[in-house]
Every structure is written in structure tokens, then in C-alpha cells.
N, C-alpha and C positions, 0 to 999 in steps of 0.2 A: 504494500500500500504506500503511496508515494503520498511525504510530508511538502516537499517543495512547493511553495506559492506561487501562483499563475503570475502575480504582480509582483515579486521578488525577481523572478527571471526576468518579465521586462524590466524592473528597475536596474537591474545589474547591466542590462545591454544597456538603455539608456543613459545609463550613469558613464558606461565605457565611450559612449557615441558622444557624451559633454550635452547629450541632450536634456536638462533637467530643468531650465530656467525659461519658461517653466516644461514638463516634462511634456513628452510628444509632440514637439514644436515643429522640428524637421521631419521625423520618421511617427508617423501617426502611430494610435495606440492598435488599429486596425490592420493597419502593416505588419506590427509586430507580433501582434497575434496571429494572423495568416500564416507568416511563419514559425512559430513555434507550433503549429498544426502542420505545416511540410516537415520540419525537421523532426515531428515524431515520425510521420508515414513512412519518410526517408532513412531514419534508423529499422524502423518493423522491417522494412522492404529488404535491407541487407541483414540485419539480425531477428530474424523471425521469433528467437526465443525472449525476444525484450516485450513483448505481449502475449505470453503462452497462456490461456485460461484452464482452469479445468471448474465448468460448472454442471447444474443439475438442469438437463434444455426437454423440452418438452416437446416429442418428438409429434411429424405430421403423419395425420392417416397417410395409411397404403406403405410400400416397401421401400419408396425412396426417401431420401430425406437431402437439405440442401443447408448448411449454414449461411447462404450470401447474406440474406436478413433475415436475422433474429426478434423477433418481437419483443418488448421488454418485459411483458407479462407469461414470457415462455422460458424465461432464466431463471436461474436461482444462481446467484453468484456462489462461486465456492469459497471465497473468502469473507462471506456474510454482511458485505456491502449491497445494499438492496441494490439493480439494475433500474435505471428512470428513464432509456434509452435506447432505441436499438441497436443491435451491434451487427455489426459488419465480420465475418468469421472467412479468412483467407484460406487455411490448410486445413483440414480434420488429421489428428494426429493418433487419435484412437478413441475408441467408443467403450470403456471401464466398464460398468456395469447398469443394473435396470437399477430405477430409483425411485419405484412403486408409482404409483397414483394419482400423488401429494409431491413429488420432486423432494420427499425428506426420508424416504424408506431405501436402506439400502436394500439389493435383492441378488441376484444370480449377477455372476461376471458374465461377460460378453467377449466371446471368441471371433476373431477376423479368421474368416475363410477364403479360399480363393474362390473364384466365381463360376469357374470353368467344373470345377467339383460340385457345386452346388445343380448347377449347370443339368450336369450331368446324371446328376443322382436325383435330382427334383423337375422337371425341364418347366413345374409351374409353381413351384415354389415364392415366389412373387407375389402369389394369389392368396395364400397359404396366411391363416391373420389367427392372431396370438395378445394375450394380455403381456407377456414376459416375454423379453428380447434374449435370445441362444445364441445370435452370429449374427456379425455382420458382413459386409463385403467392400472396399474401399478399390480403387484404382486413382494411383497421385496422376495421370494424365489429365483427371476432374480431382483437381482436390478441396472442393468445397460441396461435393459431394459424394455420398453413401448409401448405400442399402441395408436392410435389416431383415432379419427373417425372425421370426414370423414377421408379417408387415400388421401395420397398426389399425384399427377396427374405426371406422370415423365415428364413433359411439363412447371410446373411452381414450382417455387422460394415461400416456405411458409415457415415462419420464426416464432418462439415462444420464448416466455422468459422463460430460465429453469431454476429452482431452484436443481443445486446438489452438491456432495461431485470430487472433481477431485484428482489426484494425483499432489502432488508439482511439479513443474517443474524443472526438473535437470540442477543444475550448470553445466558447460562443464567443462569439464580435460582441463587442461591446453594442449601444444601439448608436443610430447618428446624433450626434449633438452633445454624446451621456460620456464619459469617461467612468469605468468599470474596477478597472485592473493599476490603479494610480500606485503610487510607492507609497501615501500617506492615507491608503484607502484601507476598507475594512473585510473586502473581500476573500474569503478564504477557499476558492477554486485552487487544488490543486493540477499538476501537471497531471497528463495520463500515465504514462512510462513511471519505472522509478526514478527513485531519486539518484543513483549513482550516472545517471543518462541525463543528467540537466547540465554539465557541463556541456557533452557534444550538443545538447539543444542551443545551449547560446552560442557556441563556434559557429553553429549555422547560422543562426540569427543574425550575428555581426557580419559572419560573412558576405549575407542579402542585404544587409544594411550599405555595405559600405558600395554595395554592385550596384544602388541607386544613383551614385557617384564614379561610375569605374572611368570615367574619363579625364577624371582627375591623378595623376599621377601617386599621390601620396594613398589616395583610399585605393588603387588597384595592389598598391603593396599590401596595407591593410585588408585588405579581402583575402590575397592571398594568401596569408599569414595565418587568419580563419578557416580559408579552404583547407591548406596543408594541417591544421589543427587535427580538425573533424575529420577528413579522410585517412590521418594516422592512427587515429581511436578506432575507426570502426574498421581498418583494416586489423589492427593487434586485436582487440575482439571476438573478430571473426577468426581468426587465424587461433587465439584461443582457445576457444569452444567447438569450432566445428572442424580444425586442423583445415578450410579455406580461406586463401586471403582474393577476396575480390579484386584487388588493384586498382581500388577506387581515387581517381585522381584529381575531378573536379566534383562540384553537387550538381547531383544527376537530376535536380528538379530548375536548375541553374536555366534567369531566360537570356544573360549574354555569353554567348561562347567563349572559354578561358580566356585562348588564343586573342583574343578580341581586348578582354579586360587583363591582360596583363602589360601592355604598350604603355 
């Protein structure tokens, strides 16, 4: 669960940028928000384990199932943080067990199958509908979506614990005219990611900050100095945990070409 404050990270940019008198003068509060919403995506997209869930989702009638949208009244966070929100779910990383009725019962684990067996051994199996999940079937080709066997009766409520990748959840824009997220405000929004990923959030941050300016000599250094930051982090990171390093050299949501902003 991440402590870091939505208005502490823009403070800290803006504070770096000299922009404080008063704050968001040059770089709006809406800029900086935007991106600190890219620099989470942009961390998930290379480190997929920096937003791994495992909650209680509430699966749909029949045998397929899909995480793109989550409802919020179809989660049960497994960290006991209520869900207010839909989530956006990228990979399914395993489907754990049935979790009753209520999404608070544990019940049977859930086996991944191959499909070609299932296939084989059931050829209608898909049809085949059950209160209690036995197996599932995944293929990463679709990895935002899955099969379940038995499939689910449009009549009742079957709940499972799923292990996957979601997208961070988006800060909100401040509204126009309102400043939300001030340094001397009271706002307690924290970031989505943890807290140990709010450095690389402001590397990026400054980075796009200073690409508002890259035509100016001194911020194209400055930029670069953020860029080389942030893509050393998430390449030792990655290289880390997953033994690959991406070779991440610019940000890849970047709207002036390096090459461009570094003259």
C-alpha cells in the first residue's frame, strides 16, 4: 500500500523546476498530473510486477472470462482496501482458487490445464456449468483472457482468487479553475504504484517537464539527465527480477524524438 502523496511528488518536481512562487505557474498542476499517470503506465508496461494484484473477482456467466474491465463491485481487493473503481487487468497470471458465493469463502484450488487435453477429453466441455471452479485454461497469446471449467450458470454468484498484472489506477485532474494537489493542501491521494517507484515517477516527471523547453539548451541537458535517470532504474530493475534488461534508452511515451531534444 503506497504512503507517498499525490501533492508531495508534484511538490518535489515543482520545487526542482523553481516553480513554487506561486506553484504551477509555468508547468500547470494538470501537466503534472498527466504525467505522473504516464510514468506509472510506463513503469507497469516495463515492470509488470510493480502492479501485481491478487484479489477475490467475481467471475462472468459461461466459460470464458476476460479481465480488460473489471467492475468495481466485482473485486474484493486482497489487500482489504475497498475497490471505488474499475480496473483495467493486462496479464492473468493464475487463477488460485474458488472463493465461494460471497468472494470471502475460501474453497477448492484451481488447476491450469492445457486446452488441447480438455479438448480432447470433453470436445463440449465449455457447455458443461458448475457452482465450483476445477481448471482453468489460459493461452499468454490472449493474456487478458481465460477459460474455466465448469463455466459459470448466469443464475449464481462464483467468485475466485486471481493472481494478475492490472493497470495503475489514474490520479484525477484536478477540475479547471480548482487546484487539488497544492504543496500546502490537504489532500491525501496517494500515488498508485509503491512507494519505492516514486522516485523513477519524478525522473519522469522532470524529464517531460523540462521537454516543454527542449529547445533551450540548458533544459535539453536537464531532461537528459532525467531521461538517463529513469531508464537506469528500470533497466537495473528489470534486469533484477526478471534476469531482462530492456535497453531502455529514451521514454517510450516521449512526444519529441531524443535525437531532436538533445541539440
Amino acid at each position: 500500500m503506497a504512503q507517498v502523496l499525490v501533492k508531495d511528488v508534484l511538490s518535489q518536481v515543482s520545487v526542482s523546476l523553481g516553480d513554487m512562487n506561486p506553484q504551477f505557474t509555468r508547468w500547470t498542476e494538470s501537466e503534472l498530473v498527466g504525467w505522473l499517470n504516464e510514468a506509472q503506465r510506463v513503469i507497469v508496461k516495463y515492470l509488470p510486477f510493480a502492479n501485481v494484484r491478487l484479489d477475490a473477482v467475481k467471475l462472468q456467466p459461461g466459460s470464458r472470462q476476460s479481465i480488460r474491465a473489471l467492475a468495481a463491485d466485482a473485486v474484493k481487493s486482497g489487500d482489504g482496501i475497498p475497490v471505488t473503481s474499475p480496473i483495467t487487468g493486462t496479464v492473468v497470471q493464475g487463477v488460485v482458487r474458488n472463493m465461494g458465493a460471497d468472494g470471502e469463502t475460501a474453497g477448492r484450488v484451481i488447476r491450469l490445464v492445457e486446452r488441447d487435453l480438455l479438448d480432447m477429453s470433453d470436445p463440449l466441455w465449455t457447455t458443461r456449468y458448475g457452482e465450483s471452479i476445477t481448471q482453468y485454461v489460459y493461452d499468454p497469446r490472449q493474456p487478458q483472457v481465460f477459460y474455466v471449467t465448469p463455466a459459470v450458470p448466469k443464475d449464481k454468484q462464483v467468485w475466485v482468487e486471481l493472481d494478475y498484472v492490472a493497470d495503475p489506477e489514474l490520479i484525477a485532474a484536478p477540475e479547471e479553475g480548482k487546484t487539488l494537489y497544492a504543496a500546502t493542501g490537504t489532500d491525501s491521494t496517494t500515488i498508485s504504484l509503491g512507494d519505492k517507484y516514486s522516485d523513477d515517477i519524478v525522473n519522469y516527471m522532470m524529464a517531460r517537464s523540462y521537454m516543454k523547453d527542449a529547445e533551450i539548451t540548458a533544459n535539453a541537458s536537464l531532461m537528459a539527465t532525467h531521461v538517463n535517470l529513469f531508464t537506469a532504474s528500470i533497466n537495473a530493475q528489470s534486469l533484477t527480477v526478471l534476469g531482462i534488461n530492456p535497453n531502455l534508452k529514451t521514454l517510450p511515451l516521449a512526444m519529441t524524438p531524443s535525437a531532436q531534444a538533445s541539440k
